[in-house]
N, C-alpha and C positions, 0 to 999 in steps of 0.2 A: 573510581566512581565519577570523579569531576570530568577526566577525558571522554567518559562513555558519556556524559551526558553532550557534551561537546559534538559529541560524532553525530550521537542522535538530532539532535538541531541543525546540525548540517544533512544532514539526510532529509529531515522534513522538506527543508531547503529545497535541493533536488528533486526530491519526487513531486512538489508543489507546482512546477513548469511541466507538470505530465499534462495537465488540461492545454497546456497553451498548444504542444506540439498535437495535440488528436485535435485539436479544434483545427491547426493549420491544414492536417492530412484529409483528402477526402476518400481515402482508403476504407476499403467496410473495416467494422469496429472488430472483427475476428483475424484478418490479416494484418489490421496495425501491429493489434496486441502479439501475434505468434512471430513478428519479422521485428519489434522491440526484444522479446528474449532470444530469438534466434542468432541476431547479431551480439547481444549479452553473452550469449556462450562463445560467438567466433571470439570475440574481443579476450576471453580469460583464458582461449586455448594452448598462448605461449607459454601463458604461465603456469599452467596446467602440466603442460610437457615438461618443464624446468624441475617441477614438484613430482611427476609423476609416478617415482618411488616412497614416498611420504605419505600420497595418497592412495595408493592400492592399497597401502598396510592398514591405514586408515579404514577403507572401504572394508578388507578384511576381517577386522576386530567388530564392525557392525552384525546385530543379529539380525531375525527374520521380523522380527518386531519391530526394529530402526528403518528396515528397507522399506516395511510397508508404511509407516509413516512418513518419509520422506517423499514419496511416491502418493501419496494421497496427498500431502500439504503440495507438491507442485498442480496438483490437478485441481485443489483449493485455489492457489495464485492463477492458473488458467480461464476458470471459470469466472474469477471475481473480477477481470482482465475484459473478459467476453461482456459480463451483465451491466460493467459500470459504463465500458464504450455502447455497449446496446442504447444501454439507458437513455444516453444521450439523442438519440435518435427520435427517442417517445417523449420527451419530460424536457423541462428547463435546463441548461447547467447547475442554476443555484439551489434547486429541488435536489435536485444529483448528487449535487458534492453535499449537501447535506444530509442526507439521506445515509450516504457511506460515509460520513462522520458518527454516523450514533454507535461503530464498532465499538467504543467502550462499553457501551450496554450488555452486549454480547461477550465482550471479554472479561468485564467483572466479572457476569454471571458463569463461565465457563472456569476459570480462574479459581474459584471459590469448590465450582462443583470436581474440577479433575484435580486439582493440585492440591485444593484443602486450604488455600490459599486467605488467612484472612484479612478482610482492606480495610484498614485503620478509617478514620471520622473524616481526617483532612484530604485521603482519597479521595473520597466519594464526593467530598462538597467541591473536589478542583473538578474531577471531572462532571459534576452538573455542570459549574458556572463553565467550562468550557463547552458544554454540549447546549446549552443555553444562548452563548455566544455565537455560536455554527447557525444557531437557528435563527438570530438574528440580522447576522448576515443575508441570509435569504429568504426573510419572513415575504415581503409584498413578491415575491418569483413564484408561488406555489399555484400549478394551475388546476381547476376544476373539471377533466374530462376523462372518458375513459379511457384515452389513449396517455392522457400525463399520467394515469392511475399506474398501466401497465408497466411505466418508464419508471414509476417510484418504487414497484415491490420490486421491478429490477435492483436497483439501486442498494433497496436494502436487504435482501439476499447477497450482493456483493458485500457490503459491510458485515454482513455474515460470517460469508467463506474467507474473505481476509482477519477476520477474528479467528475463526481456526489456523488459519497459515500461519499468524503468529501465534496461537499458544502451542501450535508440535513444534514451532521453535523454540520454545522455551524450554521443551522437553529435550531435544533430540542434538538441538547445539553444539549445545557443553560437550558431545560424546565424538564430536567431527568438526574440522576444520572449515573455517568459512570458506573458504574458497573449494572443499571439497561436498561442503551442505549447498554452497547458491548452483553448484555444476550442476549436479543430479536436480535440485529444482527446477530451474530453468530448462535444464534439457529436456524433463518430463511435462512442465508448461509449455514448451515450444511444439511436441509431438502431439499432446493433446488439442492444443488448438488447433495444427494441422487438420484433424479429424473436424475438427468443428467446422475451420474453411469446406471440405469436402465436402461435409453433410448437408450444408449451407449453401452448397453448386456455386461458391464463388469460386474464382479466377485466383490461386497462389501467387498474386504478383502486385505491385505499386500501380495503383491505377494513372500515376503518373511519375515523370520521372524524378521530379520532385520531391514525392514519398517516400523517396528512400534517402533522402538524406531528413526527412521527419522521421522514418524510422531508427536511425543511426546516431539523433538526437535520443530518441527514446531508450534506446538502449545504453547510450552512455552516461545521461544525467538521473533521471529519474530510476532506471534500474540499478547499474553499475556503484554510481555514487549515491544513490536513493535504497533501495533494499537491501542491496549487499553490506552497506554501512548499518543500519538494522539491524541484518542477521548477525553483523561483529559482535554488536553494543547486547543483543538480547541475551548473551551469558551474564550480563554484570547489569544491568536495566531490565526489570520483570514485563512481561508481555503486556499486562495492567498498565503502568505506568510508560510505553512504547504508544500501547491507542489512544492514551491522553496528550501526548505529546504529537501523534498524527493531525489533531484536531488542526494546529497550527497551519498545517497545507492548507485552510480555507483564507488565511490572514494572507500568507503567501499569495498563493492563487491572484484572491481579489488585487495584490497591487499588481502583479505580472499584468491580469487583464486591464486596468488603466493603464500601463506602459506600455505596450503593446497593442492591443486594440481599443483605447482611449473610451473598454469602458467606466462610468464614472460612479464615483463611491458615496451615497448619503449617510448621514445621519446613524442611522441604526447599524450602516455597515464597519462605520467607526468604531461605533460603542461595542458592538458586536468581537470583534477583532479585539477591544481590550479588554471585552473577557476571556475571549479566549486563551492570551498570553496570562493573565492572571490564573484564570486555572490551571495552565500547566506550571507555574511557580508554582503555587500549592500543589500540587501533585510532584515535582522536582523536591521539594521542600520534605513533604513526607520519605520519601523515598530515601533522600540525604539521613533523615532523621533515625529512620528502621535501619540505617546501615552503621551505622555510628557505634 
């Protein structure tokens, strides 16, 4: 339990430099996101071929129930991929990442109603004071128009669909190897966004040549070491206690964006950030305790 929790903090880690590289890219937000998995999948095809007897048998022993939800939870990851870079487009960053921070909300509730799941007192109070915290972070960024409006239900639609993408992992996991659960993901978010580029009459390419080493970032820190590490940890860390510990990418984020593009952190984004880290101890803390 201690190493999973481990992994998972390093994962937050990772996936928390995913706003730095889309901010660097000036790639439309459908092309980033579909040449982020797409190089995800080149990068695990060595090892894919090494294994590739391990996993057909694997693949084989899945029913028509597992296929469809692996296949739906990629098209979950695709979409939530599409609306949160959209987002960006219409609304603040700090609106944004907030917005796809309230996933616990979604995930409680989901949590509770598919799996029967019930979340003990000090659950619930780490994930307010962490969802509290997020909102902190980004209280004075929220804007009044109808185009920041559309950027925010974007945003939280995305916090949505990645609350499903992690609870059919929670389900589907345990029953397939990470490495043969993130292939079939990814490959089915990489072909679905394709469709999306098309639909969208963009250009399938880096609009610069720049872009593709911000794409090759994306695929290696935030996905590779970011989700995949995740999907490891989500047989031994519940999906519940997974969205509460996401919250953390906003603590992250904020310092990347002062190292990086020197923007600068007041007051509230402090305070904000230590509740965040406090909620997900209590929510580490419960978890620890339910397993004991």
């Amino acid at each position: 339990m201690v190493r999973a929790w481990i992994v998972v903090c390093l994962a937050v880690f990772f996936i928390s430099t995913s706003a730095i590289w889309v901010r660097l890219s000036v790639s439309s937000p459908a092309v980033t996101a579909m040449y982020r998995l797409f190089f995800a999948v080149v990068f695990m095809l060595p090892y894919v071929h090494r294994k590739r007897a391990e996993l057909l048998r694997s693949f084989r022993s899945l029913g028509r129930r597992d296929w469809f939800l692996l296949v739906l939870s990629g098209i979950c990851l695709a979409v939530h991929f599409e609306l949160w870079f959209l987002s960006l487009e219409f609304t603040s960053i700090a609106s944004s990442v907030v917005l796809v921070t309230l996933q616990p909300l979604f995930t409680f509730v989901g949590v509770m109603l598919v799996f029967k799941e019930r979340l003990r007192p000090l659950m619930w109070v780490g994930g307010t004071v962490a969802i509290i915290g997020a909102m902190m972070i980004s209280w004075g960024d929220f804007a009044l128009s109808a185009r920041a409006f559309i950027g925010d239900m974007m945003a939280l639609l995305a916090a949505f669909f990645i609350s499903v993408y992690f609870m059919i992992g929670q389900s589907v996991r345990a029953r397939l190897s990470v490495t043969g659960y993130t292939l079939v993901l990814y490959s089915v978010a990489t072909i679905v966004l394709f469709f999306i580029v098309v639909l969208e009459g963009e250009k399938p390419f880096a609009a610069t040549p720049v872009d593709w080493l911000y794409f090759i970032a994306l695929a290696t820190f935030p996905t590779l070491l970011g989700h995949t590490l995740l999907n490891w940890a989500i047989v031994w860390v519940k999906a519940s206690s997974i969205s509460v510990a996401i919250l953390g990418e906003a603590v992250w984020a904020a310092l990347l964006a002062f190292l990086v593009f020197g923007e600068t952190l007041s007051l509230s984004q402090w305070i904000g950030g230590g509740l965040i880290l406090l909620g997900i101890a209590l929510s580490v803390r419960q978890t620890y305790e339910a397993n004991r």
